[in-house]
C-alpha positions as a LaTeX table, in Angstrom:
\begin{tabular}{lrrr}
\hline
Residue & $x$ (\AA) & $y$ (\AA) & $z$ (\AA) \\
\hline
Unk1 & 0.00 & 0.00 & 0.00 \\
Unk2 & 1.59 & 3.79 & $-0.89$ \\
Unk3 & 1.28 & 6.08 & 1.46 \\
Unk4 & 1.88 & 9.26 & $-0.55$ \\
Unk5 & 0.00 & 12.29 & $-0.81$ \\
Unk6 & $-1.74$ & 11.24 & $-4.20$ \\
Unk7 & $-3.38$ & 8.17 & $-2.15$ \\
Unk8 & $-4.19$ & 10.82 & 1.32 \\
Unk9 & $-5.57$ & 12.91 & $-1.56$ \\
Unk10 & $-7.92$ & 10.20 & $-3.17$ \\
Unk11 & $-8.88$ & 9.11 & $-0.03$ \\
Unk12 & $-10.15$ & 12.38 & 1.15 \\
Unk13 & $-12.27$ & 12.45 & $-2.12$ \\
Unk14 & $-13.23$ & 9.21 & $-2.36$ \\
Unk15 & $-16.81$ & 10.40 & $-0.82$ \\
Unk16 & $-17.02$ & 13.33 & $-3.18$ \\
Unk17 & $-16.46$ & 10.91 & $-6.25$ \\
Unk18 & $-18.70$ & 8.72 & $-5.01$ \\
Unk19 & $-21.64$ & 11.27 & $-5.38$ \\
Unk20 & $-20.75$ & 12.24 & $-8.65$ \\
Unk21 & $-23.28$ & 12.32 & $-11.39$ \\
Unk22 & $-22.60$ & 11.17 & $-15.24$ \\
Unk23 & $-22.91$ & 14.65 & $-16.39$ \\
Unk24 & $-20.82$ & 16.17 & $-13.58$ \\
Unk25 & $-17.82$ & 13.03 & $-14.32$ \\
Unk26 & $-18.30$ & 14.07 & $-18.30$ \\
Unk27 & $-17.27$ & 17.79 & $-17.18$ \\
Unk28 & $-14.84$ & 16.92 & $-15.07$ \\
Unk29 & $-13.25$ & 14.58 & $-17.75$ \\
Unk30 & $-12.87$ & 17.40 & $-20.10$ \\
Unk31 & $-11.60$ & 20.31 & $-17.81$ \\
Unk32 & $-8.56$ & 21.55 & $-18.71$ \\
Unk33 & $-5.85$ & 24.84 & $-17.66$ \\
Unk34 & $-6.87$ & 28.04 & $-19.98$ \\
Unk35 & $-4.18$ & 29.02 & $-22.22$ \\
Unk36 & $-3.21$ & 31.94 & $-19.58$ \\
Unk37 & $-2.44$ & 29.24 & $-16.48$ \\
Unk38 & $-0.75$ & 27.24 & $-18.83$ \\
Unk39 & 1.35 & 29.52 & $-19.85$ \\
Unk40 & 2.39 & 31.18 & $-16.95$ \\
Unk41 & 3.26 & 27.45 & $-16.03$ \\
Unk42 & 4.96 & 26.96 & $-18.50$ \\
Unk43 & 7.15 & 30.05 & $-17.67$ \\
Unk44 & 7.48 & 29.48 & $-13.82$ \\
Unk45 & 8.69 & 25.80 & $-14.76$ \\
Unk46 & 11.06 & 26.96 & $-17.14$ \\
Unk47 & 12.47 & 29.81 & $-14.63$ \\
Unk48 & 12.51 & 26.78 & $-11.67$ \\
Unk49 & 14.46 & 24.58 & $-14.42$ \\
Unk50 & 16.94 & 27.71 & $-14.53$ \\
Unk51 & 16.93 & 28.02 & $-11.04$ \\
Unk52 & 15.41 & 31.82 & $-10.84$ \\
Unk53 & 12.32 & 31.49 & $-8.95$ \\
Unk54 & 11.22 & 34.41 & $-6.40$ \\
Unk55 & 9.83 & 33.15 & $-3.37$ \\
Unk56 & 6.57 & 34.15 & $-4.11$ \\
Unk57 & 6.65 & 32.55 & $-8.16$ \\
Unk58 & 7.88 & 29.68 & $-6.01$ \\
Unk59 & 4.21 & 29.30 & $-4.32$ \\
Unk60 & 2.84 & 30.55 & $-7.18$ \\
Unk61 & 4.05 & 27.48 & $-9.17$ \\
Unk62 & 3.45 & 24.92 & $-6.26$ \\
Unk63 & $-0.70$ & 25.96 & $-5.51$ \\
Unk64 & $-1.04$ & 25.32 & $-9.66$ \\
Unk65 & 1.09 & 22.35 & $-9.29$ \\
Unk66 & $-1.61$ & 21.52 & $-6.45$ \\
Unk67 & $-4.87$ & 22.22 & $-8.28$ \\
Unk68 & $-3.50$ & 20.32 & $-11.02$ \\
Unk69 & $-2.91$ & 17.52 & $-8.74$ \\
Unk70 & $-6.58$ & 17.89 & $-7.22$ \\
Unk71 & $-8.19$ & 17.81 & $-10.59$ \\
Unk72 & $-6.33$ & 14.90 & $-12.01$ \\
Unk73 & $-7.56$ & 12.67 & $-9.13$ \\
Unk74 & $-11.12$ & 14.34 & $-9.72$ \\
Unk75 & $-10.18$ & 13.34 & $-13.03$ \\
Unk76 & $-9.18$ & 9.74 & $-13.05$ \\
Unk77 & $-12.10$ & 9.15 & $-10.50$ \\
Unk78 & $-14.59$ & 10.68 & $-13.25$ \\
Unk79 & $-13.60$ & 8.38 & $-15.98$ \\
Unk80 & $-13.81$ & 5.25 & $-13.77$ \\
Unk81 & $-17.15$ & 6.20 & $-13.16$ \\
Unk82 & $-17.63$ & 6.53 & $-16.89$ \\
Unk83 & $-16.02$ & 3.53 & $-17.56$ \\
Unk84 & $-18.33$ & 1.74 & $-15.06$ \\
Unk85 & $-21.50$ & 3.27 & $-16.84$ \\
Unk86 & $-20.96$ & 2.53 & $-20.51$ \\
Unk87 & $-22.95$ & $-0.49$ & $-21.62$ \\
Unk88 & $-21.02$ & $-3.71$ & $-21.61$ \\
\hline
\end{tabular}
């Protein structure tokens, strides 16, 4: 059994995925970051790979890192579900 944060993370929204509806787990499947997060991302990665992060770009990267992180258990939870539903 892992212990990491990703499992602590599903566990806590196990009961929340549980309650999901087929039209909410079809939303939730097809979320994705609007071109402005990704691309200041894509530039706070970049600066971290060069090793010229402030502080606060620091945090800045690690709450998207964390939302992104949130979603994509949302996420995988969501398309079980669907996967479940469809007709066999």
């Amino acid at each position: 059994m892992t212990n990491g944060p990703a499992t602590a993370l599903e566990r806590l929204l196990r009961p929340l995925s549980q309650n999901l509806t087929l039209e909410l787990a079809r939303a939730l499947v097809g979320v994705q970051a609007d071109v402005e997060t990704q691309t200041r991302y894509d530039e706070l990665a970049a600066k971290r790979t060069e090793g010229q992060l402030s502080p606060a770009e620091q945090a800045e990267l690690e709450s998207i890192v964390r939302a992104n992180t949130l979603l994509g258990v949302l996420k995988a939870e969501a398309s079980a579900m669907l996967a479940q539903a469809r007709p066999s």
